[in-house]
C-alpha positions as a Markdown table, in Angstrom:
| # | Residue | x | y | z |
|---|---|---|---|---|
| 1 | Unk | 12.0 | 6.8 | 17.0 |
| 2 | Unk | 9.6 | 9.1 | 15.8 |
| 3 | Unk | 6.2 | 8.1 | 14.3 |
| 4 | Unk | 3.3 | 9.5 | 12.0 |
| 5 | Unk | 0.1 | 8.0 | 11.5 |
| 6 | Unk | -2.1 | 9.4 | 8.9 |
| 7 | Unk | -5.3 | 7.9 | 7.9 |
| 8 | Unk | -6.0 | 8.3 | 3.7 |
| 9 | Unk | -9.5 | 8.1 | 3.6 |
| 10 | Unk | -9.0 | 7.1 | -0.7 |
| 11 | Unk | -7.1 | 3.7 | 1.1 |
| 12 | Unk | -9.8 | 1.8 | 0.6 |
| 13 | Unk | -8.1 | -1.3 | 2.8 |
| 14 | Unk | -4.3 | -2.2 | 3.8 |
| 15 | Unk | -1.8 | -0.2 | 4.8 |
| 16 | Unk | 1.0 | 1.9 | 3.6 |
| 17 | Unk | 3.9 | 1.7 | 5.5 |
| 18 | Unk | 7.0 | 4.3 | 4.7 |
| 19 | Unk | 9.7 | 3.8 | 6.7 |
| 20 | Unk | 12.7 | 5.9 | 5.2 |
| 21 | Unk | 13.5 | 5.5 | 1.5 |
| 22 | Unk | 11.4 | 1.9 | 1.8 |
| 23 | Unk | 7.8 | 1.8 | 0.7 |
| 24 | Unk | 5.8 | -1.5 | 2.3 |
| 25 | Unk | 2.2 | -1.0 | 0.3 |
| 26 | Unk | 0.4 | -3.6 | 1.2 |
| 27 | Unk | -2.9 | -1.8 | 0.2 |
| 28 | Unk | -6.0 | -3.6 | -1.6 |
| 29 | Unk | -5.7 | -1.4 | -4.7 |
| 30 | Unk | -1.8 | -2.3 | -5.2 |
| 31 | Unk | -3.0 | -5.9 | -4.3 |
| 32 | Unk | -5.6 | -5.8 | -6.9 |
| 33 | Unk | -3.1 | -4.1 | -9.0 |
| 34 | Unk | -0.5 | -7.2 | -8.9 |
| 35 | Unk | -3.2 | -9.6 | -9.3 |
| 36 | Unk | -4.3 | -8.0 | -12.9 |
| 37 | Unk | -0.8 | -7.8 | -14.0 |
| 38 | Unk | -0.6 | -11.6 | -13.2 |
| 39 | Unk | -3.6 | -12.8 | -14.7 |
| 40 | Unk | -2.6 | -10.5 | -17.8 |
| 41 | Unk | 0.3 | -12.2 | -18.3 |
């Protein structure tokens, strides 16, 4: 196994976790994000 850790300093809190073709964002903006399109709706 082979791993890269970059740090984004524009990730404001979370993570982004890419493993393969699968994308675990768990980041505040794509929190914050989710939680606007919910109260939207």
């Amino acid at each position: 196994m082979k791993m890269n850790c970059l740090v984004d300093s524009e990730l404001i809190g979370g993570a982004v976790i890419r493993v393969g073709d699968t994308v675990l964002d768990n980041s505040l903006v794509s929190r914050l994000t989710r939680l606007k399109d919910v109260i939207k709706s």
